[in-house]
C-alpha positions in Angstrom: 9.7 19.1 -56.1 13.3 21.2 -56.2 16.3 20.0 -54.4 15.9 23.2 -52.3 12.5 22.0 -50.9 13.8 17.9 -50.2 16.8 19.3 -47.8 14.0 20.7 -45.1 12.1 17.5 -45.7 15.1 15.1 -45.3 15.9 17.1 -42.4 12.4 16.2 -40.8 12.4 12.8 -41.8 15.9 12.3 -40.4 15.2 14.0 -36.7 12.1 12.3 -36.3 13.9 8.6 -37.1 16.6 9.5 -34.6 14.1 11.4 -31.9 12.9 8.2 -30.1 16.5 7.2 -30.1 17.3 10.3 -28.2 14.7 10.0 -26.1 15.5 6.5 -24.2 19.3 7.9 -24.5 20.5 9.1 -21.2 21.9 13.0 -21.1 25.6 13.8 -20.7 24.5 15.2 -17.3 23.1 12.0 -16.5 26.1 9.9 -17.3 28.4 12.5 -15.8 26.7 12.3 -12.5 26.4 8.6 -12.3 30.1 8.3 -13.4 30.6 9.0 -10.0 28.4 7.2 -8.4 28.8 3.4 -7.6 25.6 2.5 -9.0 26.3 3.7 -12.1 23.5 1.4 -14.4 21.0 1.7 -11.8 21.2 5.8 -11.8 21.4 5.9 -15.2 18.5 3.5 -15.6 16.5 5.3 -13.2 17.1 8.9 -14.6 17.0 8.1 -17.7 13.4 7.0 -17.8 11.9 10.2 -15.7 11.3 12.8 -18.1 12.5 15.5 -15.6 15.7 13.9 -14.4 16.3 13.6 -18.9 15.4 17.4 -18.9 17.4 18.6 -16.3 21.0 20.5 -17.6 22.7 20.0 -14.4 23.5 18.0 -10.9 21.1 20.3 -9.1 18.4 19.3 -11.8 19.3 15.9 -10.7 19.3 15.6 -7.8 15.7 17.9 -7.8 14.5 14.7 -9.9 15.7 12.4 -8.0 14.2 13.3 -5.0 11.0 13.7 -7.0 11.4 10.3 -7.6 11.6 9.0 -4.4 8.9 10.8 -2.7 6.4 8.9 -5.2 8.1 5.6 -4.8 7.4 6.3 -0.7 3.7 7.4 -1.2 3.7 4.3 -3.1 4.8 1.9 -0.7 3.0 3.8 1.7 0.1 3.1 0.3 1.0 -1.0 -0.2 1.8 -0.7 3.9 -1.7 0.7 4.5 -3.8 -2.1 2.3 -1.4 -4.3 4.0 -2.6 -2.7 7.6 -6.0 -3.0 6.3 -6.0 -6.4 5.1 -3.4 -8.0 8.0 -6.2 -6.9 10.5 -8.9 -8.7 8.8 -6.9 -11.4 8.8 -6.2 -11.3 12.9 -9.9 -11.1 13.1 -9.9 -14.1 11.1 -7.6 -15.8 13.1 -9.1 -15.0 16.4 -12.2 -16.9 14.7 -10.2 -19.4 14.2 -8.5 -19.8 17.5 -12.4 -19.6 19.2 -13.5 -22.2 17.0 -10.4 -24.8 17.4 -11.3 -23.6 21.6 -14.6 -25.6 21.1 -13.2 -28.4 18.6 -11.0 -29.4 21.7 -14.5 -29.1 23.9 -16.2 -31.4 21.7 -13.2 -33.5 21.2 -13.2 -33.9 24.8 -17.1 -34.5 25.4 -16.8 -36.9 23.1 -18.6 -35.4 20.3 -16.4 -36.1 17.2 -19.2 -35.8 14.8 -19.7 -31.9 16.2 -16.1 -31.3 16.4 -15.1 -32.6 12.9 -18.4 -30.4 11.6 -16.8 -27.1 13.7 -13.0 -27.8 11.8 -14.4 -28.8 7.8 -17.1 -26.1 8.4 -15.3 -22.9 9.8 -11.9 -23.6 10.8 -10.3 -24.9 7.1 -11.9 -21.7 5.9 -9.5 -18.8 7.7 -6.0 -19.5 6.5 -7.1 -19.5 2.6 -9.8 -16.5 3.1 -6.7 -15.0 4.4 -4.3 -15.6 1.5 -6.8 -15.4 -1.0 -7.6 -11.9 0.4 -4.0 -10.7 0.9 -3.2 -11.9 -3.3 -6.7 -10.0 -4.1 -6.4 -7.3 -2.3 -5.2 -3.8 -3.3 -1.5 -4.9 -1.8 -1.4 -7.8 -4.3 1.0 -9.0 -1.2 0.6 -12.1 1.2 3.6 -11.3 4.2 2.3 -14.1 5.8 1.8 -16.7 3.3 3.8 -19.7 4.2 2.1 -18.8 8.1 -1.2 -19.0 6.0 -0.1 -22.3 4.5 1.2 -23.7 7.3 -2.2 -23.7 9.2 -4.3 -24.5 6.3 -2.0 -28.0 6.0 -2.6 -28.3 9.8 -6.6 -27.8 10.3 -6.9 -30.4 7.5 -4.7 -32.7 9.3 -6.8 -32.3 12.0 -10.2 -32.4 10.5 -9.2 -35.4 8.7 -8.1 -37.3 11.8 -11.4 -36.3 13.9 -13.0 -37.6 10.2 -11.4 -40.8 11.5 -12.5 -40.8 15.2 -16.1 -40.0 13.5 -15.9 -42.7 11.7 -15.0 -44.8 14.1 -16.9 -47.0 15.9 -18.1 -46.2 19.4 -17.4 -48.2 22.2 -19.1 -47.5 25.7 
């Protein structure tokens, strides 16, 4: 192989080592603008990694991307606000369950029937504060708002089913 014929082939080897370099590199346009801004590492972060903002040869390119940006960052949390909707309303139904349910724990607490009211709280009620969280964490969200709420009631109906356990227990006197 001539000397001639190695320049063009150095030449490739040597772009294509510094290309990914290049590529994670942020533009002069991108540093210029964010110069000015005061969050410089953010903007420059940000632009750097959207392959339009990196292509774009001036501020109005920028700002173009930017925007760009922005708009599917919004559809996105648009989207986690409507699973959220979605799954926050299952979880009112749940807890309107739960409230009828604790309704006629306190009925049977009253009556007298312990065995019936412990039964209602271990077998329904302990079961609408986890559903709840574990529905929020699994669902398309991946987001529980209301998790220490959630946790908050599950310590509480196991409180409470494990004191009617006691009264249930307890001998009856007439």
């Amino acid at each position: 192989m001539s000397s001639s014929a190695m320049v063009p082939v150095a030449t490739i080897l040597l772009a294509v080592a510094i290309a990914p370099g290049l590529a994670v590199g942020s533009s002069s346009v991108i540093n210029a603008t964010c110069a000015a801004l005061k969050t410089f590492d953010y903007c420059v972060g940000m632009l750097s990694a959207d392959p339009a903002a990196s292509a774009a040869t001036d501020v109005h390119g920028l700002a173009a991307a930017a925007v760009n940006l922005t708009a599917v960052k919004a559809a996105s949390t648009l989207s986690v606000i409507t699973y959220l909707v979605d799954d926050l309303t299952t979880c009112r139904g749940q807890y309107r369950n739960m409230l009828q349910s604790l309704a006629g724990v306190l009925v049977d607490l009253g009556a007298g029937r312990f065995d019936n009211a412990w039964l209602e709280l271990s077998a329904h009620a302990t079961a609408y504060p986890e559903g709840c969280d574990i529905m929020l964490f699994e669902g398309n969200a991946h987001k529980d708002p209301i998790s220490q709420e959630n946790g908050e009631n599950d310590l509480l109906v196991r409180l409470a089913t494990a004191i009617t356990d006691l009264l249930k227990r307890k001998p009856q006197t007439n």
